[in-house]
N, C-alpha and C positions, 0 to 999 in steps of 0.2 A: 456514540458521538458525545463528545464534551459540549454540555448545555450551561449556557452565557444565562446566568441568574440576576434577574433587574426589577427595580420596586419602580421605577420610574413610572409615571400616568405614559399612556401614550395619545396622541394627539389624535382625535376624529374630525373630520370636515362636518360639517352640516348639512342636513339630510334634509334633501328636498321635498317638496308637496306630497309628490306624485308616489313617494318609495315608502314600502313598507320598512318597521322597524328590521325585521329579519334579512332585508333584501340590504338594506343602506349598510347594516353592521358586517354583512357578507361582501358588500363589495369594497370595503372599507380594509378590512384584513388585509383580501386577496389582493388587491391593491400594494396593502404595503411590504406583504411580503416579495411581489414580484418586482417590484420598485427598489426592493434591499431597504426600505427604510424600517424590517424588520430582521435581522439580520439572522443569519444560517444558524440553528442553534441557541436562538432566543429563545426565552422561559415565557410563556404569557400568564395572566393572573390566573388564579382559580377561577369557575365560575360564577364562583359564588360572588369574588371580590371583583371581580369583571362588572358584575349585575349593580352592585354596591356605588365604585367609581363611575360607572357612566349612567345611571338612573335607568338599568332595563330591568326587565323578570328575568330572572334567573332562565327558565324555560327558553323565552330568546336566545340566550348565551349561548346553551345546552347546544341547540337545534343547530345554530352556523358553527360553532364547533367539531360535530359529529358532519356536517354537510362538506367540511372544511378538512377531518380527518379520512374522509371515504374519495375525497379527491386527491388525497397525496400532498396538501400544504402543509401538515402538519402532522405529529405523531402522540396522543395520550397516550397514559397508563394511568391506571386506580391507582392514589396512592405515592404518584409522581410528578402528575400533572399534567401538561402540553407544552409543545417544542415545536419550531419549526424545520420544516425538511429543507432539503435543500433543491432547488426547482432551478429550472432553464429561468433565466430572468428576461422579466418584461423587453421587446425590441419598440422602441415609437411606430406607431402609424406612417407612412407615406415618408415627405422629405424631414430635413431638422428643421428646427425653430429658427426663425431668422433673428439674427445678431442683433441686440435693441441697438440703436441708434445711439446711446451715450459711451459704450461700450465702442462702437465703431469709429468715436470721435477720440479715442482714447488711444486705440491702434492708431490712427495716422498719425496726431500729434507726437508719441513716444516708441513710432517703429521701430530707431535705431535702437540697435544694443550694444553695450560700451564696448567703442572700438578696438582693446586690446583681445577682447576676447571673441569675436563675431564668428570664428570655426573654431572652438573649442568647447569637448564635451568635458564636463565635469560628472563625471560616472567610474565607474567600474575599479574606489576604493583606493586607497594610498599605495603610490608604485613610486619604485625609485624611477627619476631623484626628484617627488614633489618638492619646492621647495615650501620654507618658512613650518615645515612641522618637527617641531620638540621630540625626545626620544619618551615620548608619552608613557611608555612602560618601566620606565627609570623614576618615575613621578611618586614621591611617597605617599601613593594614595591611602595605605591606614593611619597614619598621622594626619591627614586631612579628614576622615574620615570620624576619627574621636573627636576633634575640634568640632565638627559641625554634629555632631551627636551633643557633646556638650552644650555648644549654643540652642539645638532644638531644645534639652530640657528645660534651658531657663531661658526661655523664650520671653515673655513679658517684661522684665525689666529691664532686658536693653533695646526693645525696641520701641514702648511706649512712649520713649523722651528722643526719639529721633526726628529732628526736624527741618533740617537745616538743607536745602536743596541742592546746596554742594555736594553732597553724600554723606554716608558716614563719615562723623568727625572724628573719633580714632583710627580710624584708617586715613584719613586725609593728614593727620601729625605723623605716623608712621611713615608717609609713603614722602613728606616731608625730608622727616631725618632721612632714609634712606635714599633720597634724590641729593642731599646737600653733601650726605658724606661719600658717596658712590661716584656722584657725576659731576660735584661740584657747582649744582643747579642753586643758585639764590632765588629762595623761596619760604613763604610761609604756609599754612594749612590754611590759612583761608584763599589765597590764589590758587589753591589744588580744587576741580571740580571735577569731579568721576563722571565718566561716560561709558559705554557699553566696548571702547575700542577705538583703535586708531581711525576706523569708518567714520566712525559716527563724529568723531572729534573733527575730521576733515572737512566732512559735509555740513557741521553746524558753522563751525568758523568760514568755509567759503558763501552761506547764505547768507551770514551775519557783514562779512567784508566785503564782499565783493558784489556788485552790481552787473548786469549787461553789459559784455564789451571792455570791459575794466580787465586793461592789461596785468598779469600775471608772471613773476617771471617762472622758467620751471627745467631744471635739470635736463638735460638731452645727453645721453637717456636720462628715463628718470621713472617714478615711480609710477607703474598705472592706475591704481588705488588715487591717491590725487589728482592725474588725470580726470579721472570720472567724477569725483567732487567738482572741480572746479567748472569740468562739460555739463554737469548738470546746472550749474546757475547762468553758463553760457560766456563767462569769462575768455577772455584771448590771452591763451599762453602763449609765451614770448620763446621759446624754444633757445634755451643758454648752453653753451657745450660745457662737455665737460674732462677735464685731462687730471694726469697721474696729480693734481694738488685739488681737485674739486671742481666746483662751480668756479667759471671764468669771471670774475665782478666786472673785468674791463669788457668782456665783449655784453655783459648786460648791458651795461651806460653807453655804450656804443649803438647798440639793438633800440633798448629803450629803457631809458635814462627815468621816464616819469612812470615805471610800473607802477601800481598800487602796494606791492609786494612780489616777496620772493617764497619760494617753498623746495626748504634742502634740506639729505640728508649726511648733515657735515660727520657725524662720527664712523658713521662705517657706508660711505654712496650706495643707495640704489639703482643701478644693479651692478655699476664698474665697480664695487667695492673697497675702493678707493676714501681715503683720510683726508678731510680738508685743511689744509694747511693755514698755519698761524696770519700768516701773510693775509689770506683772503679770507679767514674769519675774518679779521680787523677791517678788512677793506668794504667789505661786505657792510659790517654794525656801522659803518662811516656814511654806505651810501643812502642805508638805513633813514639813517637818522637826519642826513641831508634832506630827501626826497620825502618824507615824512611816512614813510612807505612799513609793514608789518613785515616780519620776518618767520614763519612756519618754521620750526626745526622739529622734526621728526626723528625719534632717538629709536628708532622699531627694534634693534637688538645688538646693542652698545653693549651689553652686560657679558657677549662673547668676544673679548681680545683675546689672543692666546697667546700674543708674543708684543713684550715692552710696558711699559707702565697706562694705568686706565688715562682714558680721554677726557680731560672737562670737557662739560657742556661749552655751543656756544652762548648759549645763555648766557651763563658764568662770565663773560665779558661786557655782557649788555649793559651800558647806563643809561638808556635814552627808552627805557621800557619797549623797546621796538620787537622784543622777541617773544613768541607764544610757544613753548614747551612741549611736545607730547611726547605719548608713550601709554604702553599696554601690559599686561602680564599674561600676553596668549601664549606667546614663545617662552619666556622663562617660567611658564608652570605648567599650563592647559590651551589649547584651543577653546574648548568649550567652556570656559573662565571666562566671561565677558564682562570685563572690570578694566579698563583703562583711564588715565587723565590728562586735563587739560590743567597745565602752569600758565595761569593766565598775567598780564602786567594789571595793579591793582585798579587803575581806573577803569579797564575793561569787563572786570569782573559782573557787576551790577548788571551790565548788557548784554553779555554771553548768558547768564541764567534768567533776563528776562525772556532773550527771542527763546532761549532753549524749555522755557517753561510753556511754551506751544504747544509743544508738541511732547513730552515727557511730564509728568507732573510729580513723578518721585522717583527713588532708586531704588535697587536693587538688595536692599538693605540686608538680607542674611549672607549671600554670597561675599557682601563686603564684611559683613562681620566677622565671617570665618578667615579669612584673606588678613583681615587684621592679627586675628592672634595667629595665626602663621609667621608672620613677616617678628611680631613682636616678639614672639618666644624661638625666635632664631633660625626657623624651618626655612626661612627663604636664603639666608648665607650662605647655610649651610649646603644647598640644594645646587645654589650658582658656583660653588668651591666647585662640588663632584661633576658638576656638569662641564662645565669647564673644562675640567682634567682628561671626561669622557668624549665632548664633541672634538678636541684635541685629536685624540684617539681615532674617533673616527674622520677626520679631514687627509688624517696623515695614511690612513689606511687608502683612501680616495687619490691623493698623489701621487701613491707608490703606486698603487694599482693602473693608473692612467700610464704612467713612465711606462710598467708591463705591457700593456696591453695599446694604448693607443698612440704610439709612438707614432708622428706622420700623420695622423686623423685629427688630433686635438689637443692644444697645448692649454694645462689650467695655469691660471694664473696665481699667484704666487701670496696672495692675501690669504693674511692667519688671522681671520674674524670671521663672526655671524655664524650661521646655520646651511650658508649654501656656498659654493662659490662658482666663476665665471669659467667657462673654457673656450679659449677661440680656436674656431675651423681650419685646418689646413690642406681640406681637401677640394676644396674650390665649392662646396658646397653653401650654401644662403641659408641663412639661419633658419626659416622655415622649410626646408624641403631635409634639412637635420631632425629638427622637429617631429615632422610628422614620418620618418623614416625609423626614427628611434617610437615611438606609439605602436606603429605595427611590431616592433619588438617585447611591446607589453609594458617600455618605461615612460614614464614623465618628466622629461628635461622641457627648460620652457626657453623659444626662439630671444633672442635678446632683443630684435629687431620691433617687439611689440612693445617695447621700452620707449622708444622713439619716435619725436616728433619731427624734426627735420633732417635728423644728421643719418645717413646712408646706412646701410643695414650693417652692423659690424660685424657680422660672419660670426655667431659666438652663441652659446648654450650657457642657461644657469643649471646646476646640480647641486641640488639638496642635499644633506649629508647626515643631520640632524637626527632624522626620525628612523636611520636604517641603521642597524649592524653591522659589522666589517664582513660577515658572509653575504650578509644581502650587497653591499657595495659592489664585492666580487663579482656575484652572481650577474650585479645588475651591468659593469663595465665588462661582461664579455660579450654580452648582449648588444651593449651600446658600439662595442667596438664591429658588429657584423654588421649594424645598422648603418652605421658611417663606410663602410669598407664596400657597400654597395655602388 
């Protein structure tokens, strides 16, 4: 057995009146090894340094040691030491410990769980077509890899002089230029402040904007990730439809004219994928700025067009400050990248990093270091070029293959952007009973219908395309096609 070697003190309780030294230090061990808080294959001190750390005689030590080893808790050797075995673990006496009462206040108050997801397990590992995962194995991880080797060696000189709570400042002017000339986003590095992701950027702006009851307006469908920000501060989304140009601006003014704000994703719609059109950008920054109202735009993965020239930002049109920026680099590099930002309008700025200095008191500072000289020495162009060319690849692989195979089951829709795309039902089936019929086949397509707040189930699946192979697509659409043929 491989023995877990640890200098650590370990912790003893305090030994009552009544108990001999030999008896407390014996029941103390046995204790912790059946409790696991000494774990299978822990190394213990010598006796000697045993006797030393807790002030006994050595002799004591000896004694519950050998008392300790003739029982089966543990195993010496001259020479090697002592180890624990591995033993049936402790069961509690009689019933469980009753729930403390702040704990139980805690269940009733926060029972619900966000309602996109309330029968959905998140287990058993990436299956097509999860959506929104990157082809992670495409990822120039040894080029990231030497970058962040280089920053560990010279570690004290750039991080001493970091202080600025907006995040790294070279990374805040890189991701700068690259927002101006990319997206056409008007901005400086100092309205750029890093957060951990599009989450966190969601949920700090909806506790910062929005109050109890403070109408929202909100894509139908629309993103569920916002949903749950804005449910959590309790806000009333205003449920806006949405058709082949976007968010409707007239059936918002119609609905409700004095929202606080609007939250869209004009470049590529979640989840109809759908392009907002000129018209109702413009109509939009007009009601904006009327109503005196913020506008959230959401850019989650603009950086895949694969057909016609790139998108500006709505930003890029805004002159009434009404619009707040985000964006992330989980999808164009990593999941496990947790580096996103907020393009805030300049007066805001000051208030967004006070409330957020609550609850945050700094960043993330090497993972943004590294992330900088990526972007600056060209690893991120270059990265979005081949990927591009590759989720291309794989979308078209996904087309062709549905034409083959799911002729009459499900027609995908015709958008050549992002990492996933839509496909509507044609078999009379409801977007969840597709769902959970395609899971029993081992894949993850996700219902459209958890998209939405008032508008009627649209009969439709997202499929992810991003993270899979053109065999695993195969693989995964003959699958999908038995699932739906039921």
């Amino acid at each position: 057995m491989s023995k877990a070697i640890s200098s650590f003190e370990f912790t003893l309780k305090s030994r009552s009146g009544d108990q001999t030294l030999t008896n407390w230090l014996y029941d103390e061990l046995r204790s912790a090894i059946l409790e696991g808080r000494l774990a299978v294959g822990s190394r213990l001190p010598s006796s000697r340094d045993f006797a030393s750390q807790y002030e006994l005689s050595r002799g004591t030590v000896v004694s519950v040691l050998e008392r300790l080893q003739a029982e089966g808790y543990i195993t010496s050797r001259v020479g090697f030491g002592s180890w624990v075995n591995r033993v049936e673990p402790l069961r509690p006496a009689g019933h469980a410990a009753a729930t403390p009462a702040y704990i139980r206040r805690v269940i009733s108050t926060h029972k619900r769980r966000p309602q996109p997801w309330v029968d959905v397990a998140f287990d058993g590992g990436i299956r097509p077509f999860r959506i929104g995962v990157p082809a992670i194995n495409e990822f120039p991880s040894e080029v990231w890899g030497r970058i962040a080797a280089t920053r560990a060696r010279n570690f004290r000189p750039w991080l001493k002089n970091e202080s600025d709570r907006r995040g790294y400042r070279p990374l805040r002017e890189a991701i700068a230029e690259y927002l101006r000339t990319s997206r056409g986003v008007r901005c400086t590095a100092e309205q750029i402040v890093l957060v951990s992701g599009i989450q966190q950027a969601l949920d700090l702006l909806a506790r910062l904007l929005l109050k109890e009851s403070d109408p929202i307006w909100m894509e139908d469908p629309g993103y569920f990730g916002a949903r749950i920000a804005f449910d959590h501060v309790r806000a009333r989304m205003i449920a806006v439809p949405v058709n082949d140009e976007g968010l409707s601006v007239s059936a918002g003014i119609k609905i409700c004219p004095d929202a606080k704000g609007a939250y869209v994703t004009p470049a590529h719609q979640f989840p109809l994928g759908v392009m907002m059109s000129v018209e109702r950008r413009m109509a939009l920054l007009h009601w904006a700025s009327r109503a005196g109202a913020f506008v959230i735009e959401d850019d989650y993965d603009s950086e895949y067009r694969f057909e016609g020239p790139p998108v500006p930002a709505l930003q890029s049109l805004d002159n009434h400050a009404s619009v707040i920026f985000i964006g992330s680099f989980s999808k164009t590099l990593f999941p496990a990248l947790r580096v996103g930002y907020v393009v805030l309008p300049s007066p805001l700025i000051d208030l967004f990093l006070g409330f957020r200095y609550r609850t945050d008191f700094r960043n993330s500072s090497f993972d943004q270091a590294v992330l900088c000289d990526f972007i600056v020495d060209g690893h991120l162009g270059r990265h979005l070029r081949r990927m591009r060319k590759l989720y291309a690849g794989r979308l078209a692989a996904l087309m062709q293959g549905a034409k083959q195979h799911l002729g009459g089951l499900l027609e995908i829709s015709n958008v050549r952007a992002g990492l996933y795309t839509i496909g509507f039902l044609k078999n009379e089936m409801t977007s969840r009973q597709a769902e959970k019929l395609a899971a029993v086949e081992g894949l993850e397509v996700l219902a459209v219908d958890r998209c939405t707040l008032r508008r009627p189930d649209p009969k439709a699946l997202l499929l992810g395309f991003g993270g899979f192979d053109e065999a695993a697509i195969q693989r995964g659409l003959v699958r999908l096609t038995r699932a739906l043929s039921q």
